[in-house]
Each structure stands twice: as C-alpha cells, then as structure tokens.
Backbone atoms as SQL, in Angstrom:
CREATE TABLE atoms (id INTEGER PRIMARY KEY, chain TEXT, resi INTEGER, resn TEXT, atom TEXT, x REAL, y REAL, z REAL);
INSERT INTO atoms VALUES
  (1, 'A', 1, 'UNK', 'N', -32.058, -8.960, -0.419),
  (2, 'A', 1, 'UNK', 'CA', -31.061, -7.985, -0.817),
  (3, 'A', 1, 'UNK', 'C', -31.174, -6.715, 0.017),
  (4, 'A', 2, 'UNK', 'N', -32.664, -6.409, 0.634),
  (5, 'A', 2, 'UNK', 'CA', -32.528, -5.575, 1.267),
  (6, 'A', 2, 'UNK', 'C', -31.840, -5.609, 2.730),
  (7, 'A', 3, 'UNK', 'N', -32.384, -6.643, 2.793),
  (8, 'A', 3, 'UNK', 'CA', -32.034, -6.763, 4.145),
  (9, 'A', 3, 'UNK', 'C', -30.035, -6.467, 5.013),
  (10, 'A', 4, 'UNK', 'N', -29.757, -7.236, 3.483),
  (11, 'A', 4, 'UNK', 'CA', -28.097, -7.238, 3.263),
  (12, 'A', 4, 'UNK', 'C', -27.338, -5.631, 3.119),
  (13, 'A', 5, 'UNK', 'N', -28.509, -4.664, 2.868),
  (14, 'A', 5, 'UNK', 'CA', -28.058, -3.231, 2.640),
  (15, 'A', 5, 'UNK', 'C', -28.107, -3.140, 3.750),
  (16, 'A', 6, 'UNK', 'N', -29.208, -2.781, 4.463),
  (17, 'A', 6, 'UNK', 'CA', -29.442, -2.154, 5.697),
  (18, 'A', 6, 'UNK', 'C', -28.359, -2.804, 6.708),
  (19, 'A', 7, 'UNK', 'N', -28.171, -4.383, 6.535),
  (20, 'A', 7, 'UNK', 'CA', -27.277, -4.654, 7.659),
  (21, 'A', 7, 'UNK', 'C', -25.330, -4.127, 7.513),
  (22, 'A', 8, 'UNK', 'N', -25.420, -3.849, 6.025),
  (23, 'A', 8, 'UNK', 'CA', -24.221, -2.729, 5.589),
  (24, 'A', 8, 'UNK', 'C', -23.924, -1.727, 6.324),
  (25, 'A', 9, 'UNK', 'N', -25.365, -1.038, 5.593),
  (26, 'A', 9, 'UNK', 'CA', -25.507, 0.654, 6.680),
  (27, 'A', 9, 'UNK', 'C', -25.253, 0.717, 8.167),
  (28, 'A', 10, 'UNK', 'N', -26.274, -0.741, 8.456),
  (29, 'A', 10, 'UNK', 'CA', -25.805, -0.468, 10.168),
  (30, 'A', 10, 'UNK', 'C', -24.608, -1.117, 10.894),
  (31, 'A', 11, 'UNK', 'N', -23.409, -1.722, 10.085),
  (32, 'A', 11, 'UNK', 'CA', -22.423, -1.971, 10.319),
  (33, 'A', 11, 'UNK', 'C', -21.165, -0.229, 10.374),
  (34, 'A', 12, 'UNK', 'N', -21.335, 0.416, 9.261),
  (35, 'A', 12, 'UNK', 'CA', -21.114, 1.818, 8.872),
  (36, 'A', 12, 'UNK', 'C', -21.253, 2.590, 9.928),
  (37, 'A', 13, 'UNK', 'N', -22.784, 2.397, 10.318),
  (38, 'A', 13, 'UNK', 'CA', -23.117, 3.533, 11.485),
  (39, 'A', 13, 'UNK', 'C', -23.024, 3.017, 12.508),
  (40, 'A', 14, 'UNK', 'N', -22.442, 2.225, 12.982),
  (41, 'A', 14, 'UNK', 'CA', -21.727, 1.424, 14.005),
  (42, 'A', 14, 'UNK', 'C', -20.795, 1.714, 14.539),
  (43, 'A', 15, 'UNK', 'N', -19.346, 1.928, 13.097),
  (44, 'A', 15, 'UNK', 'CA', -18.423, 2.025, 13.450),
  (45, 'A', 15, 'UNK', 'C', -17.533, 2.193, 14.666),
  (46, 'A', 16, 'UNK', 'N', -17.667, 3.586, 15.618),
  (47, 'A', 16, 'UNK', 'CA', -17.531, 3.677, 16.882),
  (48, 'A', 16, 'UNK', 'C', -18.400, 3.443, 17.905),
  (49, 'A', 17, 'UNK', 'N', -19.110, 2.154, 17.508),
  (50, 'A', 17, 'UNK', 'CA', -19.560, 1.267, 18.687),
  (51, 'A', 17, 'UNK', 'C', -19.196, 0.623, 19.616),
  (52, 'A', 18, 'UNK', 'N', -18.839, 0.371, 20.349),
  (53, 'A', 18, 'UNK', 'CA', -17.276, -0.809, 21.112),
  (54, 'A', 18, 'UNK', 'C', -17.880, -1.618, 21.736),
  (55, 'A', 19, 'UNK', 'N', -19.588, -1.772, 22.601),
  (56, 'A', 19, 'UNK', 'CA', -20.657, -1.817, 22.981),
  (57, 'A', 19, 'UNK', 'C', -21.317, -2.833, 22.451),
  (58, 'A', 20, 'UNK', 'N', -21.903, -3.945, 23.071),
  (59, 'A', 20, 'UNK', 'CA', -22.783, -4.655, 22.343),
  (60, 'A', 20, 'UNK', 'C', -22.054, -5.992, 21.829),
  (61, 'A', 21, 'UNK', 'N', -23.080, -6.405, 20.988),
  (62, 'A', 21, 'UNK', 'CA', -22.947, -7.481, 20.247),
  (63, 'A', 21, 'UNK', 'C', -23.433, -7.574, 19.070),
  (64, 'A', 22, 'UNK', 'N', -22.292, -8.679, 17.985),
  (65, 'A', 22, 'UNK', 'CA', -22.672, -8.024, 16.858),
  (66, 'A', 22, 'UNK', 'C', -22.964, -10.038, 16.461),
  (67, 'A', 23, 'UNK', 'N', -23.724, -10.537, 15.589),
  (68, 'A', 23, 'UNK', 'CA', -24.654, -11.285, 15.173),
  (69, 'A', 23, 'UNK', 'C', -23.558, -12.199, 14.104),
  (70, 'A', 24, 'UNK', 'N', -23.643, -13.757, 13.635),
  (71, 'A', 24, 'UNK', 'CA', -22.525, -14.107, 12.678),
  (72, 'A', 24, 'UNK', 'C', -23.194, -13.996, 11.457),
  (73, 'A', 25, 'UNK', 'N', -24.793, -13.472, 11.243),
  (74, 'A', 25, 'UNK', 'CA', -24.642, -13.127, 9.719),
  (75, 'A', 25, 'UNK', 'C', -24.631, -11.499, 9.914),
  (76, 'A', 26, 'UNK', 'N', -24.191, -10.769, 10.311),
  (77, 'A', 26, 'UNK', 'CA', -23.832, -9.420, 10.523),
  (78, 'A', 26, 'UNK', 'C', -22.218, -9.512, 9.739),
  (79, 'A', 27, 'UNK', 'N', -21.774, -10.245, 10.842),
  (80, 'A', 27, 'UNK', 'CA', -20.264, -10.250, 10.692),
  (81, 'A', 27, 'UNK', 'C', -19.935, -11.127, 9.006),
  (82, 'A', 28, 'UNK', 'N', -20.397, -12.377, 8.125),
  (83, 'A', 28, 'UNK', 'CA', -20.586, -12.562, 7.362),
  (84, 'A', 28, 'UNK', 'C', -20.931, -11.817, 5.989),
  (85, 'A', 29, 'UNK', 'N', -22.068, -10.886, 6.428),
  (86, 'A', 29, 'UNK', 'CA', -22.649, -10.593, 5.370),
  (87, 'A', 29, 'UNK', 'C', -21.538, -8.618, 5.302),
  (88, 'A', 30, 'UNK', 'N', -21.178, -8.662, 6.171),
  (89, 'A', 30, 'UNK', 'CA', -19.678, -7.826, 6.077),
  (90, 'A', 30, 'UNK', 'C', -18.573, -8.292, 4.715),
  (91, 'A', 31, 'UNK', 'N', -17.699, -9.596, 5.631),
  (92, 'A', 31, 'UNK', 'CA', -16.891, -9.882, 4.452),
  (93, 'A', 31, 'UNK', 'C', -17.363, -10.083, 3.507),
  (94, 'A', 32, 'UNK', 'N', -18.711, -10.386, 2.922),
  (95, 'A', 32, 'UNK', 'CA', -19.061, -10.670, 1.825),
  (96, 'A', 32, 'UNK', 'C', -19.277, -9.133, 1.309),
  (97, 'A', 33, 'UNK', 'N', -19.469, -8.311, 1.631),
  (98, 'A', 33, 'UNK', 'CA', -19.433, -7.041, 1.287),
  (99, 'A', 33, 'UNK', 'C', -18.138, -6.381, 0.832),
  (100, 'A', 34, 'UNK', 'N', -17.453, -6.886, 1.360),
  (101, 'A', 34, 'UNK', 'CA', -15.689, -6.567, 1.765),
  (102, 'A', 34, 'UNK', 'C', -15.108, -7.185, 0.243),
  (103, 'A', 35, 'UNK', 'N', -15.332, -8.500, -0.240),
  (104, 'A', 35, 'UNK', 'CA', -15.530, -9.220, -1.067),
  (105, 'A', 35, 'UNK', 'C', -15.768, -8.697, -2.197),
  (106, 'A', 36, 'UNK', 'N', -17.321, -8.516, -2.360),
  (107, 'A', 36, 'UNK', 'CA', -17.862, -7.514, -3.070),
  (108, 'A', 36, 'UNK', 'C', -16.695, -6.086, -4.106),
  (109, 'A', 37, 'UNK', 'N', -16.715, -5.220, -3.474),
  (110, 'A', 37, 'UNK', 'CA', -15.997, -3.918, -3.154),
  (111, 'A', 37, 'UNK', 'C', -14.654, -4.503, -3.592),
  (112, 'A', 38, 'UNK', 'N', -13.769, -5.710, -3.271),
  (113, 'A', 38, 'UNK', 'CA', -12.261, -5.859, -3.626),
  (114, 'A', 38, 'UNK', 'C', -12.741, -5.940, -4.778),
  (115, 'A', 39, 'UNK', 'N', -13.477, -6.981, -5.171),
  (116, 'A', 39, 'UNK', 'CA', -13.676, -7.678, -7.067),
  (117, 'A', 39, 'UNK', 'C', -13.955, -6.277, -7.759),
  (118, 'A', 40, 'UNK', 'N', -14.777, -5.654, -7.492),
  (119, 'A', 40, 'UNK', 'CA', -15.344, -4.399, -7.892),
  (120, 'A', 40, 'UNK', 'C', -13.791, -3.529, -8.327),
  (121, 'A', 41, 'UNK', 'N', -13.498, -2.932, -7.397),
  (122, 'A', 41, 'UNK', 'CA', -12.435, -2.412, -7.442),
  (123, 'A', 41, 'UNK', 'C', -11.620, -2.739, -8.267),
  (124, 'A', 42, 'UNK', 'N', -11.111, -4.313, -7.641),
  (125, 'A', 42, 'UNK', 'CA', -9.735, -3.936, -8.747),
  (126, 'A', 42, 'UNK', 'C', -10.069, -4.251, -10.112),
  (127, 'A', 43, 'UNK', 'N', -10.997, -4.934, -10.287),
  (128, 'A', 43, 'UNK', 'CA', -11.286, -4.684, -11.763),
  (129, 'A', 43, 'UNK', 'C', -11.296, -3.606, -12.722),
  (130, 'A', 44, 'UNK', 'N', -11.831, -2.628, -11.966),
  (131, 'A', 44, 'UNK', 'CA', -11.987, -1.165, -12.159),
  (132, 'A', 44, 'UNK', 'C', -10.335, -0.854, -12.227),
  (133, 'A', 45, 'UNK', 'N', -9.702, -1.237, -11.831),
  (134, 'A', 45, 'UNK', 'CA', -8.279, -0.726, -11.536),
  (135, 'A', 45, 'UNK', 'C', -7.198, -1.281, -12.241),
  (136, 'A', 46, 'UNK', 'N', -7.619, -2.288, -12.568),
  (137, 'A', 46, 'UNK', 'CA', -6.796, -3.066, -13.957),
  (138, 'A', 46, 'UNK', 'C', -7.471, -2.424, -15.517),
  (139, 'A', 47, 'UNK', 'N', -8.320, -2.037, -15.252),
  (140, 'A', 47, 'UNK', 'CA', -8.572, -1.350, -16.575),
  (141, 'A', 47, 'UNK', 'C', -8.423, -0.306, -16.863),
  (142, 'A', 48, 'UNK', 'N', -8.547, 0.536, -15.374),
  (143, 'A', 48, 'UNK', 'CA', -8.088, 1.783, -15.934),
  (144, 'A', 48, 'UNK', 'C', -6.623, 2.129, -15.823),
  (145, 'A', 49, 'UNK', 'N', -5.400, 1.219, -15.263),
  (146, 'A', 49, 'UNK', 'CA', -4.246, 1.155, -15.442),
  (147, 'A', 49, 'UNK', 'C', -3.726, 0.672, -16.730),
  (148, 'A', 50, 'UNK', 'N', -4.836, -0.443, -17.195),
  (149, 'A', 50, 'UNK', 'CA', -4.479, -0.692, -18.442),
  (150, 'A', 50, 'UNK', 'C', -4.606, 0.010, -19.620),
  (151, 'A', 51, 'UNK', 'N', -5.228, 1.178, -19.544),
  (152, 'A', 51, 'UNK', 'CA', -5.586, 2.173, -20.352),
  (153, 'A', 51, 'UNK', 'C', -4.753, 3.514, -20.434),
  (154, 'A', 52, 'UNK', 'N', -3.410, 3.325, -19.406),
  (155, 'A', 52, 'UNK', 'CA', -3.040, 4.601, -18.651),
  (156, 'A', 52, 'UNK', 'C', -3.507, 5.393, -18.237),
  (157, 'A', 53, 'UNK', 'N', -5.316, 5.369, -18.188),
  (158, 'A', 53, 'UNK', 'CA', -5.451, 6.797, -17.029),
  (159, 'A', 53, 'UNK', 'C', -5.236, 6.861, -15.826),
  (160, 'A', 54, 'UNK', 'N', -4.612, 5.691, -15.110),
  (161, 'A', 54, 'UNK', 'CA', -4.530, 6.218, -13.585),
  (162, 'A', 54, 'UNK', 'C', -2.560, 5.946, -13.494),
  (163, 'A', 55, 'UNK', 'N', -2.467, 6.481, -12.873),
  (164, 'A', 55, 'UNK', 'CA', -0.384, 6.282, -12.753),
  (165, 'A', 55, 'UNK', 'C', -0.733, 6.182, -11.372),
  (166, 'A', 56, 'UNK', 'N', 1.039, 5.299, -10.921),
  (167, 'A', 56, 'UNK', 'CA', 0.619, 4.488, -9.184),
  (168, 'A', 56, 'UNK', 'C', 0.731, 5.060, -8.430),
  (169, 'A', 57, 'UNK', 'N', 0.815, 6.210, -8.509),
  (170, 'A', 57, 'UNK', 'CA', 0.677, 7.171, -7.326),
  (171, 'A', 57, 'UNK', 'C', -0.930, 7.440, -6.951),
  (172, 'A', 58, 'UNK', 'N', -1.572, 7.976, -8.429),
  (173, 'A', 58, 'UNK', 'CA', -3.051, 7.960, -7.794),
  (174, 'A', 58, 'UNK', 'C', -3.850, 6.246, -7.149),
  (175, 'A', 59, 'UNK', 'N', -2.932, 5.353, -7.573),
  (176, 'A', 59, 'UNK', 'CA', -3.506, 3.963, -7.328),
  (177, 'A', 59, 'UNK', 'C', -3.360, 3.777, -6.625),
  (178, 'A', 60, 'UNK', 'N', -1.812, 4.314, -5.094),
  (179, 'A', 60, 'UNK', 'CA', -1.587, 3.635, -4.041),
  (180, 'A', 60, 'UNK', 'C', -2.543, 4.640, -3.098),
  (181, 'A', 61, 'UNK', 'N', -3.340, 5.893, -3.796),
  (182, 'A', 61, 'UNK', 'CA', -3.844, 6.978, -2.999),
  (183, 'A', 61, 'UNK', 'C', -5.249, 6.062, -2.308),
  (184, 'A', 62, 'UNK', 'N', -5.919, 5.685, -3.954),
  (185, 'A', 62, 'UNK', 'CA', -6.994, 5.040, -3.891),
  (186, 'A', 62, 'UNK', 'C', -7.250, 3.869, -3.058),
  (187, 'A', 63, 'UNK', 'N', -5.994, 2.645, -3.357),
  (188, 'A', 63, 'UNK', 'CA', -6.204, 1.577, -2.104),
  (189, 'A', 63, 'UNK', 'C', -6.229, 2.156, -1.338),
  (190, 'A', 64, 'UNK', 'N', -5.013, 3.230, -0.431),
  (191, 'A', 64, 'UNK', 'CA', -5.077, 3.808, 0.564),
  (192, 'A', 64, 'UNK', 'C', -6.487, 4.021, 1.384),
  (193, 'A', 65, 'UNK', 'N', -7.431, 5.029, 0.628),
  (194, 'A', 65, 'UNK', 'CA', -8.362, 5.292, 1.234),
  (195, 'A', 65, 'UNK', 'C', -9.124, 4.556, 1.509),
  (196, 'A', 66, 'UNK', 'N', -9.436, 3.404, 0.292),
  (197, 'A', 66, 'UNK', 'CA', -10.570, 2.244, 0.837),
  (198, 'A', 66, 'UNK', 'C', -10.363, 1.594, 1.484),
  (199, 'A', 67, 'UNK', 'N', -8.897, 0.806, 1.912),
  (200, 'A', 67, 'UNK', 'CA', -8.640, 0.057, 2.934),
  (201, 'A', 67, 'UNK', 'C', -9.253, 0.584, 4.509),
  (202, 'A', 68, 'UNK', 'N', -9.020, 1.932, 4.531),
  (203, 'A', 68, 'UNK', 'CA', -9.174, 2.756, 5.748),
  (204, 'A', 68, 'UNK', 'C', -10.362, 2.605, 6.038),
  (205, 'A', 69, 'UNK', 'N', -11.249, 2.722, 5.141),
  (206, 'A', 69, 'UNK', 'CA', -12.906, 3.149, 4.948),
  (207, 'A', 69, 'UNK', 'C', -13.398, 1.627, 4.900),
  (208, 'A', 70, 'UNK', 'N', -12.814, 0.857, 4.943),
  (209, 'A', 70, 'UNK', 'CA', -13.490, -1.019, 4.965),
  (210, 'A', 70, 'UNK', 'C', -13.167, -1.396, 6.231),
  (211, 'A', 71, 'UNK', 'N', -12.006, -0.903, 6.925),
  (212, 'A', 71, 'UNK', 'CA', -10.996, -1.271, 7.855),
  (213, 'A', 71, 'UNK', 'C', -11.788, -1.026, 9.531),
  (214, 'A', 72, 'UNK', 'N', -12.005, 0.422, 9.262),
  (215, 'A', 72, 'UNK', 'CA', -12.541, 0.781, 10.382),
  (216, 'A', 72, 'UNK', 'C', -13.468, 0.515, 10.851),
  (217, 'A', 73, 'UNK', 'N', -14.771, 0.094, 10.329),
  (218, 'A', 73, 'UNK', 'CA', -15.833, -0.597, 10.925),
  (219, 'A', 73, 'UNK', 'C', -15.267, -2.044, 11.118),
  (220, 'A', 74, 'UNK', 'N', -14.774, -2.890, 10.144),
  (221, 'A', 74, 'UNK', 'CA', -14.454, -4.174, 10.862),
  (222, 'A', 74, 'UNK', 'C', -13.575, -4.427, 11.658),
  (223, 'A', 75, 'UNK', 'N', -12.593, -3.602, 12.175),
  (224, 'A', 75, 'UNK', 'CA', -12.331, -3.668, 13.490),
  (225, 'A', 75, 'UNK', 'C', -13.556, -3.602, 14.673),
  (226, 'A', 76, 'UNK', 'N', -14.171, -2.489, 15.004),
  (227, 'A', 76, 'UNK', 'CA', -15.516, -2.527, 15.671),
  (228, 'A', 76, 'UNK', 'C', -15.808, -3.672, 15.823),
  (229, 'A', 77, 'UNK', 'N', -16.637, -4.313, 14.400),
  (230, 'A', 77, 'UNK', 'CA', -17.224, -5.172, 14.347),
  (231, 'A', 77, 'UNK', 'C', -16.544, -6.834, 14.576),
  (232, 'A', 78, 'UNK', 'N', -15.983, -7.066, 14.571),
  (233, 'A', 78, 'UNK', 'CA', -14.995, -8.222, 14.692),
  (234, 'A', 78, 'UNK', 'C', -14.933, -8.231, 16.312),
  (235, 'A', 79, 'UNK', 'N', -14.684, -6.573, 17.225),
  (236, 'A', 79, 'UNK', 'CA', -14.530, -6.716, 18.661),
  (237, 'A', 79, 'UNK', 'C', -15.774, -7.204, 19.164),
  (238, 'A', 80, 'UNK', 'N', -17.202, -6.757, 18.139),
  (239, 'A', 80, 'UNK', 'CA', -18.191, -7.237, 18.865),
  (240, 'A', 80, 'UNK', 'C', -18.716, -8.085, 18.212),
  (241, 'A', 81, 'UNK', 'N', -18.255, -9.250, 17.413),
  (242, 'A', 81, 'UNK', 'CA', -18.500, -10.515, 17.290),
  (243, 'A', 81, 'UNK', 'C', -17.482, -11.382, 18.143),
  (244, 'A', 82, 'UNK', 'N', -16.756, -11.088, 18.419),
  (245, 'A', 82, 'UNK', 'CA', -15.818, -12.074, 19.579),
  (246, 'A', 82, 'UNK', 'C', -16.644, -11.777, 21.237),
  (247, 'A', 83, 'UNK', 'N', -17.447, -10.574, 21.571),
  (248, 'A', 83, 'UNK', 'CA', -17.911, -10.362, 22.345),
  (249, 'A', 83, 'UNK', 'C', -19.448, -10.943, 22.180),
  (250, 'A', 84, 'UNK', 'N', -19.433, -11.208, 21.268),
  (251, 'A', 84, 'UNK', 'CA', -21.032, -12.079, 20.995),
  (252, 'A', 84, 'UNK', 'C', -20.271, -14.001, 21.559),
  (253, 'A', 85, 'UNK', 'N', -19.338, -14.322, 20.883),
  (254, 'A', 85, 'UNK', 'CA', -19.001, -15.569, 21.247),
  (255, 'A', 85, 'UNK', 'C', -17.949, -15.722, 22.582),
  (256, 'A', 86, 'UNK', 'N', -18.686, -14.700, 23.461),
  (257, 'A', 86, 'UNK', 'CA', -17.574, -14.724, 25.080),
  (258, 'A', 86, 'UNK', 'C', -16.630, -15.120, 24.727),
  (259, 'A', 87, 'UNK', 'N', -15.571, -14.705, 23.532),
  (260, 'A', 87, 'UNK', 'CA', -14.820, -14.836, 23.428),
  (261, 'A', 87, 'UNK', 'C', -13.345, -13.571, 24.099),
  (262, 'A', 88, 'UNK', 'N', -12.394, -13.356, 24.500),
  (263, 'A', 88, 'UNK', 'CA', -11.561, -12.543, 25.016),
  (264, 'A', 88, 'UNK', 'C', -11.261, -11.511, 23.405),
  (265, 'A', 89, 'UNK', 'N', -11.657, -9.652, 23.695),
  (266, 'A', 89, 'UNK', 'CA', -11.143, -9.165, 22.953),
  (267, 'A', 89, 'UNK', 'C', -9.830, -9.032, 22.104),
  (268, 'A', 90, 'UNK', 'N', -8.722, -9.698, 23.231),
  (269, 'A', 90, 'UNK', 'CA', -7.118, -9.217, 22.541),
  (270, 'A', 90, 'UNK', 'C', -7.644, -10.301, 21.057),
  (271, 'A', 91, 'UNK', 'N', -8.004, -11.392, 21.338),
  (272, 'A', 91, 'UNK', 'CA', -7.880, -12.250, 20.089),
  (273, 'A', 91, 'UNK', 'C', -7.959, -11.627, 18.719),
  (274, 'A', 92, 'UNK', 'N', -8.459, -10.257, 18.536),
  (275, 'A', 92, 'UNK', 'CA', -8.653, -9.570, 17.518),
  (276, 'A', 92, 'UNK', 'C', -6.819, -9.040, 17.107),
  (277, 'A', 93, 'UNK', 'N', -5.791, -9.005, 18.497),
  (278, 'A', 93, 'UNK', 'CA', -4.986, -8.871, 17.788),
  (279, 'A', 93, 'UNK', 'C', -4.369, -9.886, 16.838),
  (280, 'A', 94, 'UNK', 'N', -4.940, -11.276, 16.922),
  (281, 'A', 94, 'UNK', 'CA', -4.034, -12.411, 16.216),
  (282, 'A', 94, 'UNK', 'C', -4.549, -11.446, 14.891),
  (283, 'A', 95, 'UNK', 'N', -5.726, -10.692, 14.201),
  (284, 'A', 95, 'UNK', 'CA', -5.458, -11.101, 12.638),
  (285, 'A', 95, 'UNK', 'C', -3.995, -10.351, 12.024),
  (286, 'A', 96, 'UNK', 'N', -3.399, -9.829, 13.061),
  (287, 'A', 96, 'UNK', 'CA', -1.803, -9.294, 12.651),
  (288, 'A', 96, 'UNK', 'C', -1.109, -10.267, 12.307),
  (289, 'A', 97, 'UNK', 'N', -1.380, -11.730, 13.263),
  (290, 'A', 97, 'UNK', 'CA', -0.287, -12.656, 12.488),
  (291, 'A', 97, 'UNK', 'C', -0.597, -13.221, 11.554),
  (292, 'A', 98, 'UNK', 'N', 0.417, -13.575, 10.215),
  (293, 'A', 98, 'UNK', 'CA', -0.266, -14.117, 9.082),
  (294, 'A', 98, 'UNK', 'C', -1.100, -15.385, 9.393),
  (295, 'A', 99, 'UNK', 'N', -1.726, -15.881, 8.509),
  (296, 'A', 99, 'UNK', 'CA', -2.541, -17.333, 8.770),
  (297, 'A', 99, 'UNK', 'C', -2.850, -17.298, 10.248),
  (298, 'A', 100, 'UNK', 'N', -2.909, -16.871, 10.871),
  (299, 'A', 100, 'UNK', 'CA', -3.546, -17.022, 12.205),
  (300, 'A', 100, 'UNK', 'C', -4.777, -16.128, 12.062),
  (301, 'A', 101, 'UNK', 'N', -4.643, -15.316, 11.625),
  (302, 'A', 101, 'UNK', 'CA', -6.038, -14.398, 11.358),
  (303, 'A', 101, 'UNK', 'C', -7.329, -14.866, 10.779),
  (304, 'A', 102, 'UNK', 'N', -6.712, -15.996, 9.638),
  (305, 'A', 102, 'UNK', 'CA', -7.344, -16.398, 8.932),
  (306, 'A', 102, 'UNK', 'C', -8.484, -17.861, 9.804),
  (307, 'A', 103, 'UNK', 'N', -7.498, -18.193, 10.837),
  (308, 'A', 103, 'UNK', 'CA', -8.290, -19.221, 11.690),
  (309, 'A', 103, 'UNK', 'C', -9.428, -18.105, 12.619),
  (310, 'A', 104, 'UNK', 'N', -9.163, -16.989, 13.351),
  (311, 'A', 104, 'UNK', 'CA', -9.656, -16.754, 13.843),
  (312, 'A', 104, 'UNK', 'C', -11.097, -15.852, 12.996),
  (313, 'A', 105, 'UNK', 'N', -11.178, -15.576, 11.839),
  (314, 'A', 105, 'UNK', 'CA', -11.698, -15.477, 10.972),
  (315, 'A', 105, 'UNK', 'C', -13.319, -16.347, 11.050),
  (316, 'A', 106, 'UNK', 'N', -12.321, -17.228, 10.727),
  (317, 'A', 106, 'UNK', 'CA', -12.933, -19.480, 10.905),
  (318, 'A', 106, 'UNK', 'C', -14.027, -19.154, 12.203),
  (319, 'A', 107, 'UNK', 'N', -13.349, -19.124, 13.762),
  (320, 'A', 107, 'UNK', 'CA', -14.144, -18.601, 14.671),
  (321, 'A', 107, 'UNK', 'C', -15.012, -18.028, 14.276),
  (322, 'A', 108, 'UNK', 'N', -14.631, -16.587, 14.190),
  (323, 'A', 108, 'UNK', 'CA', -16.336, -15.898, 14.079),
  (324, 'A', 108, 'UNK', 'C', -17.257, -16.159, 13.398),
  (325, 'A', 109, 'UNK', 'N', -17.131, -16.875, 12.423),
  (326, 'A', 109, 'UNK', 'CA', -18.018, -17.591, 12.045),
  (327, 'A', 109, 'UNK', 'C', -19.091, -19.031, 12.255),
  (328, 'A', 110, 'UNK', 'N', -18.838, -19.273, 13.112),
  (329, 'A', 110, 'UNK', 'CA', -19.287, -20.229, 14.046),
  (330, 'A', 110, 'UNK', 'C', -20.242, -20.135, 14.613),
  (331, 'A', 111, 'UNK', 'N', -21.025, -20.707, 15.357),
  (332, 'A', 111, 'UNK', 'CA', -22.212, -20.642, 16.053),
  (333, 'A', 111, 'UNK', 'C', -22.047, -19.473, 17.757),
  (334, 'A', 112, 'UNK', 'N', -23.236, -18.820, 17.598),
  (335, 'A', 112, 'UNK', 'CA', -23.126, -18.034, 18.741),
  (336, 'A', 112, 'UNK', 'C', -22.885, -18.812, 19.982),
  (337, 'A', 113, 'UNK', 'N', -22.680, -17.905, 21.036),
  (338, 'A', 113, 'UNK', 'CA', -22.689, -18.716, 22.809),
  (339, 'A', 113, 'UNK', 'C', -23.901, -18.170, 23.250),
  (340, 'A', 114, 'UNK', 'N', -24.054, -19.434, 24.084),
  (341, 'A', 114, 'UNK', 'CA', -25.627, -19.135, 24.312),
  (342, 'A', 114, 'UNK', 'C', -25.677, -18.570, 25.912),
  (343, 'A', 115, 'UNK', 'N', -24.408, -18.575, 26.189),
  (344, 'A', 115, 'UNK', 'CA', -24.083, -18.245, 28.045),
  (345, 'A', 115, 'UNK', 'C', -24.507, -16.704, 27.982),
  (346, 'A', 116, 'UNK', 'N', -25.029, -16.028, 29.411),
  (347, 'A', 116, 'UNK', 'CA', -24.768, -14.728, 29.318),
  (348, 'A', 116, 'UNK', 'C', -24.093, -14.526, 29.896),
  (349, 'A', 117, 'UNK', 'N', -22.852, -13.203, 29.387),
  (350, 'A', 117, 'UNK', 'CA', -21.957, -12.549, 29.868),
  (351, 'A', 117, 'UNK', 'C', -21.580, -11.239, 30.605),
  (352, 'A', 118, 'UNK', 'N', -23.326, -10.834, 30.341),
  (353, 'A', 118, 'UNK', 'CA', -23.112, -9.474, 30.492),
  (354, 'A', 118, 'UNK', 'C', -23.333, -8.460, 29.676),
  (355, 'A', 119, 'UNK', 'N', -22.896, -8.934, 28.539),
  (356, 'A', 119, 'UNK', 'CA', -23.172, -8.037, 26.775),
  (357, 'A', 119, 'UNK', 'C', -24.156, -8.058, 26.064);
C-alpha cells in the first residue's frame, strides 16, 4: 500500500515531466487511483445531492476541478508510457476518439519494449 502512495505522489510531482519513461505498473496503478477517486466521489455526490446540500452549479464546479487535477498528470504520464513502449507520441491523441482510446488504453498496458530508443 505504500508503495502504491508514493508511486501516486511521484506521478503528481511529475506532472510537467515530458522526459523519461514512465513504467506499466506506474501507469496502472494511476488508473486504479483514477478509479479509486471516481467511486469515492460520486458517491459522495449522490448523497449529498440527495440531501439537497449541493445544487448543480456547485456540482458542475466540483467535477470541473477534479477532472483538471486527475487530467493533468495523466496526460504526462500516458506521453511517457507510450515513450517507454517506443511507441509514437501523437497516439496519445487517439484517446479523443471514442472507443479508440479505450484500445489504446489496452496498449499501455502491455508489456514494456525491450529496444533502446534513446529514453
């Protein structure tokens, strides 16, 4: 469990890394974090809507911010797990297309390349 924090933190303090290479239980133990944090959340958010203390203005404030704050390191991190599997950066733009993201997803999760590239 510890180990799963620290590799949190140093995903966080990463963020504007562009540099490097990033590991597939790095990148894993991310979405599972990501994971984490949604269940968390909206649970929290169905109850307290169901209670009326929050109205959807403060609710679209709140996704707002966490999306941003989950978002920005896994971009980073996603550029440097495709750069761990010599894979070409643009591919990070497919997760824009629907279900295509979700394959390339599939990728990073896969076994590293064992070639060196340089990175």
């Amino acid at each position: 469990m510890l180990d799963f924090l620290i590799t949190i933190l140093n995903i966080f303090f990463n963020t504007f890394n562009w540099k490097g290479k990033a590991s597939r239980s790095e990148f894993n133990s991310y979405i599972v974090f990501i994971l984490i944090v949604a269940f968390i959340i909206g649970f929290s958010i169905i109850k307290l809507m169901s209670e009326k203390d929050l109205d959807e203005q403060t609710f679209d404030h709140i996704i707002n911010i966490i999306a941003v704050l989950l978002y920005m390191p896994f971009i980073s991190l996603s550029i440097r797990r495709l750069r761990d599997m010599n894979r070409p950066i643009w591919l990070h733009l497919l997760y824009y297309i629907p279900f295509v993201g979700i394959y390339v997803i599939y990728l990073q999760c896969t076994e590293t390349s064992r070639s060196n590239s340089g990175w």
